[in-house]
C-alpha positions in Angstrom: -18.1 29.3 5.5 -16.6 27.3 2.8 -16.7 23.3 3.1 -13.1 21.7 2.8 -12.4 20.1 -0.5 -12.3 16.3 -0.1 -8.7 15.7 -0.9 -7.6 18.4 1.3 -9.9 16.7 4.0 -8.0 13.3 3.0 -4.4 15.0 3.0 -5.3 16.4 6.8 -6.0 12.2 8.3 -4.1 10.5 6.0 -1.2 9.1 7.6 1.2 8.7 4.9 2.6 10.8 2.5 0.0 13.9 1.2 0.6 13.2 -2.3 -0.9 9.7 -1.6 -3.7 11.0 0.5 -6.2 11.0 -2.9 -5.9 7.3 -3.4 -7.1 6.2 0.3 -10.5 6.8 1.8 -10.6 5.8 5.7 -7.6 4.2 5.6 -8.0 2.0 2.9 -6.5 2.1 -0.3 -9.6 2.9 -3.8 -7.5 3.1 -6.3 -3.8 1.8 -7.5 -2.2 4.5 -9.4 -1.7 3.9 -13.4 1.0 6.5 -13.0 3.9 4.2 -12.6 6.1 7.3 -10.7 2.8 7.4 -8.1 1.8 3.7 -8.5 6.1 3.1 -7.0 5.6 5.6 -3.8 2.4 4.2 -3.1 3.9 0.7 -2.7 6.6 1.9 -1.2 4.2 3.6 1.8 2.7 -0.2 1.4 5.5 -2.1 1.9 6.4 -0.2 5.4 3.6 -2.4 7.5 6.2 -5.0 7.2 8.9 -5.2 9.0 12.5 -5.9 7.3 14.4 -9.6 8.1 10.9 -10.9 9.1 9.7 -13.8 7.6 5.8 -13.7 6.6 3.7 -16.9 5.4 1.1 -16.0 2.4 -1.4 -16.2 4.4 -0.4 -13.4 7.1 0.9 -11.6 3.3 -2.7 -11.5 2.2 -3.9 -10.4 5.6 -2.2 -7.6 5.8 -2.8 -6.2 2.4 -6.7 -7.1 2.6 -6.3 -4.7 5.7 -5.2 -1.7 2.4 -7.2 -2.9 -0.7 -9.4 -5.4 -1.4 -7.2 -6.6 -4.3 -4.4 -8.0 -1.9 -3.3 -10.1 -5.1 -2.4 -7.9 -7.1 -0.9 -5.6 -4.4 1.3 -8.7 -3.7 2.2 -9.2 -7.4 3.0 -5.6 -7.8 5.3 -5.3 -4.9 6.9 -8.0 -5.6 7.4 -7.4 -9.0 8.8 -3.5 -7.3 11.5 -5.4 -5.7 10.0 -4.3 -2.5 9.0 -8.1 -1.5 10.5 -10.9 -2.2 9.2 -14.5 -2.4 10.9 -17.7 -2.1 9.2 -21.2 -1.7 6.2 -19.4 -0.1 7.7 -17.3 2.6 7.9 -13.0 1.8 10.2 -10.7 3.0 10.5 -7.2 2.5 13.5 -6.4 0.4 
């Protein structure tokens, strides 16, 4: 009997999109893609644990991408900067 490869493994309890299943380990985000095509779908998946017309401090910002990588700044910066978040006066929304 053959052992599963670890990316199919991943792909089978990931719960997000299966081409994003190599980058997340438990849950939680390793590695940001270089790829800009994959480093865009991945914070896309990201920006779906907040909800839309909701206002969010930095603080509960940082919280909730500490709970995907331990990097929440640049996560932040990069989804901002993918239009996906928006920041004004220190208060985030998701675009």
């Amino acid at each position: 009997m053959q052992r599963p490869k670890g990316n199919d493994v991943r792909r089978a309890t990931f719960d997000g999109p299966p081409e994003l299943a190599a980058f997340f380990r438990n849950g939680r985000l390793e590695t940001i893609p270089a790829a800009r095509e994959r480093r865009q779908a991945l914070l896309a998946h990201v920006a779906e644990r907040f909800a839309t017309g909701r206002e969010y401090g930095e603080d509960e910002v940082n919280r909730i991408l500490q709970g995907v990588h331990a990097d929440h700044a640049t996560l932040r910066r990069y989804l901002i900067d993918a239009g996906l978040l928006r920041r004004d006066h220190g208060v985030y929304r998701r675009a």
